[in-house]
C-alpha positions as CSV (number, residue, x, y, z in Angstrom):
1,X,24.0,2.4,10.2
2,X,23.0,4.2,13.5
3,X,24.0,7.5,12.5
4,X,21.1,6.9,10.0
5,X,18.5,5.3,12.5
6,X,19.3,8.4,14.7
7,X,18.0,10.5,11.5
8,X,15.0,8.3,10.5
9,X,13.9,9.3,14.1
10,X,14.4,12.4,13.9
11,X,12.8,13.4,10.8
12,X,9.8,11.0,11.8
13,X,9.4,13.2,15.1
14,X,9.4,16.6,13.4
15,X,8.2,16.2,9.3
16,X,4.5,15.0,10.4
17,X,3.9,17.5,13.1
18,X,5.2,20.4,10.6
19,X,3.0,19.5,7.4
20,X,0.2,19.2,9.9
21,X,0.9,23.1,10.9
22,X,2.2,24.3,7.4
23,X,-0.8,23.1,5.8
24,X,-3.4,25.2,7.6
25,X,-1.1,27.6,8.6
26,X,-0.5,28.5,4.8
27,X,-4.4,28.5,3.8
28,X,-5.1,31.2,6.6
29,X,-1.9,33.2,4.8
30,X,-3.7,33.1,1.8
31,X,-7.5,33.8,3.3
32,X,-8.7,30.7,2.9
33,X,-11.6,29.4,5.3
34,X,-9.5,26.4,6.6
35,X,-11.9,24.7,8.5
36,X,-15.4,25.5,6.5
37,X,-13.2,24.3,3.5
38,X,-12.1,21.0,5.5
39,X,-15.7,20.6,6.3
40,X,-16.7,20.5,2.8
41,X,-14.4,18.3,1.5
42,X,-14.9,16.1,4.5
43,X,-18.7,16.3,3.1
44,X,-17.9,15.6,-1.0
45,X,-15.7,12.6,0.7
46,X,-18.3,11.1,2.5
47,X,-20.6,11.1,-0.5
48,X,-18.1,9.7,-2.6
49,X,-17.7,6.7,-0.2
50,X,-21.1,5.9,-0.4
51,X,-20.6,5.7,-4.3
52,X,-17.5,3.8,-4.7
53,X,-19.2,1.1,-2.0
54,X,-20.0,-1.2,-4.2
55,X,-16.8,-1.7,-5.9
56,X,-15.0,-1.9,-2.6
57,X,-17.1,-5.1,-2.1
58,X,-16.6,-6.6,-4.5
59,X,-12.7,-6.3,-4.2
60,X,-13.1,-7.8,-1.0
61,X,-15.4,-10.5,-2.1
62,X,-13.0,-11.4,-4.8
63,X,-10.0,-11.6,-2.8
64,X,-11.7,-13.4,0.1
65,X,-12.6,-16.0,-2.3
66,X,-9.4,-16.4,-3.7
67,X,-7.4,-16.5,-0.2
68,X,-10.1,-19.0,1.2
69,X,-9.6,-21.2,-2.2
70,X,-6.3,-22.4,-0.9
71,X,-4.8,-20.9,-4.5
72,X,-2.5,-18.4,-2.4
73,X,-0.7,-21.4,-0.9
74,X,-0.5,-23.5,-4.3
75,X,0.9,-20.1,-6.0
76,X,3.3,-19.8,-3.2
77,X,4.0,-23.3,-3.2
78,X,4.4,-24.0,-7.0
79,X,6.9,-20.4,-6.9
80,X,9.0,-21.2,-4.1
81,X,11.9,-22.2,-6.5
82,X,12.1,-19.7,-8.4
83,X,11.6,-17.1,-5.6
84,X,14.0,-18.4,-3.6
85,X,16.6,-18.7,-6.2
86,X,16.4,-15.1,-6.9
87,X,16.5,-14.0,-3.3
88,X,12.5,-12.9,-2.7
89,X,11.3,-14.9,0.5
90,X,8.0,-17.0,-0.9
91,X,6.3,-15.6,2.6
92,X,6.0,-11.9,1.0
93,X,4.3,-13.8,-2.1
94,X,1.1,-13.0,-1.1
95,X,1.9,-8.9,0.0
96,X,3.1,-8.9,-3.6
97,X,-0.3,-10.5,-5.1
98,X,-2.6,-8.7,-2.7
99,X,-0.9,-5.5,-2.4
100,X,-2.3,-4.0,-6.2
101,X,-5.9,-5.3,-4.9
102,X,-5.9,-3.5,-1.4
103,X,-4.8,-1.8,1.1
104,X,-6.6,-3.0,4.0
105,X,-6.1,-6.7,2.7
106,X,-2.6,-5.8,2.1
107,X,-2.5,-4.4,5.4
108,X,-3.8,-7.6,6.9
109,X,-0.7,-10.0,5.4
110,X,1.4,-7.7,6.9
111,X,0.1,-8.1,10.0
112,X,0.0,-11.6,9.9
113,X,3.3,-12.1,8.3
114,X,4.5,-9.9,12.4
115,X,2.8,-12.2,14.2
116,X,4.1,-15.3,12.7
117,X,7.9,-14.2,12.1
118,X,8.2,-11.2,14.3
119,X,8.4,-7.8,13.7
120,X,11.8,-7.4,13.0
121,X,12.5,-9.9,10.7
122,X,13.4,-9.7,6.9
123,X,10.0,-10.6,5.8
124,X,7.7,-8.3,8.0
125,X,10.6,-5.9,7.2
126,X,10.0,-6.4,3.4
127,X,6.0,-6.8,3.4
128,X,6.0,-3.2,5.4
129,X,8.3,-2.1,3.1
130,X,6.1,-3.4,0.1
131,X,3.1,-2.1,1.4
132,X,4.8,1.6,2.0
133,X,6.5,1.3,-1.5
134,X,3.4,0.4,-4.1
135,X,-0.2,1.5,-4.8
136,X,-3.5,-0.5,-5.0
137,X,-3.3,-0.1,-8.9
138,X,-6.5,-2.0,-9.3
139,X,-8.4,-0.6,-6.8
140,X,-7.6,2.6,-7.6
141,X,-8.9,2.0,-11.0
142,X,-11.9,0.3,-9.7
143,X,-12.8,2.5,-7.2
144,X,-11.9,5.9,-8.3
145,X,-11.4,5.2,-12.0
146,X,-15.0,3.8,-11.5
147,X,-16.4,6.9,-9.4
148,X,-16.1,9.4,-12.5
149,X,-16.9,7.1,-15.0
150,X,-13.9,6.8,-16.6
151,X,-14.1,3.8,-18.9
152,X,-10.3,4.1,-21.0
153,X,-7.9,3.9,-18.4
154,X,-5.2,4.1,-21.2
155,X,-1.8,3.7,-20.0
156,X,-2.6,3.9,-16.2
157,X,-3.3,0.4,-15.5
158,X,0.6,-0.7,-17.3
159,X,2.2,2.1,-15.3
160,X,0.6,1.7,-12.2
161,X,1.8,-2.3,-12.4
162,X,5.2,-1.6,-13.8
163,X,5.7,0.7,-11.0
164,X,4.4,-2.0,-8.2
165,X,6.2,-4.8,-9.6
166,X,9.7,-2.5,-9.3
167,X,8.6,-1.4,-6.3
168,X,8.1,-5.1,-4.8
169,X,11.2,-6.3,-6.2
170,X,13.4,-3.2,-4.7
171,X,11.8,-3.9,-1.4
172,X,13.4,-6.6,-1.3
173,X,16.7,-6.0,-2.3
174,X,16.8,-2.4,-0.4
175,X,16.1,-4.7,3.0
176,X,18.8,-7.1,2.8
177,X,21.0,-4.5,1.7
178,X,20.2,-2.8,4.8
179,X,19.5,-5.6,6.7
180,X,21.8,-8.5,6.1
């Protein structure tokens, strides 16, 4: 087990510092204005944030409401047996609900879910591992679905959830395999 923490930390330290030299480093290879091309795309981004504004409120709005509602805590509440009979903690419940919606909301539980039972317990372990492991299906849709006007999302909106509920569920097997 510390042979492979000794490894995480090593390819932590070097992968990121490498992509972020092989990336320019390989468009100047291939003549390719790096920055004036960064610049650009740093400009179409911007614009696109403007555009996809709206949806990203309303996300918020709509998960606000529902957290303020108290319905988080009666869906955790009325879930706890099953939950805890199969082994998923009911405290990661809502990294699982929100997750899909957002990131920055999903980022928020996992913060929270830190303070209150540490950072190196199973469930911050599992809700970082959750939030490292899925997608914000709907918000992608929403958002970027929403920003090219695509109305038929066909098959993405299944896939994307089939994909996060797997994800969610091997989160939290992968951790107390790991971390028993």
């Amino acid at each position: 087990m510390e042979q492979i923490r000794i490894y995480q930390d090593y390819v932590a330290a070097v992968v990121i510092p490498l992509i972020i030299i092989a990336i320019p480093l390989y468009g100047m290879i291939k003549r390719v204005p790096v920055y004036e091309s960064f610049v650009e795309g740093a400009k179409e981004g911007f614009k696109i944030g403007v555009m996809i504004m709206p949806y990203i409120v309303a996300i918020f709005v709509a998960i606000g409401v529902f957290r303020a509602s108290g319905a988080m805590e009666k869906m955790e509440d009325f879930t706890r047996p099953v939950l805890t009979y199969i082994g998923f903690p009911p405290e990661v419940l809502p990294m699982a609900i929100i997750r899909p919606l957002t990131g920055g909301g999903s980022s928020g539980v996992v913060a929270e879910l830190a303070e209150e039972h540490g950072t190196d317990s199973m469930i911050t372990r599992m809700a970082a591992t959750m939030f490292g492991s899925t997608e914000t299906t709907f918000y992608v849709l929403a958002v970027y679905f929403g920003a090219v006007n695509v109305k038929k999302t066909r098959h993405a909106l299944p896939a994307g959830l089939i994909a996060d509920v797997l994800a969610i569920f091997l989160s939290v097997y992968i951790i107390r395999l790991m971390f028993p």
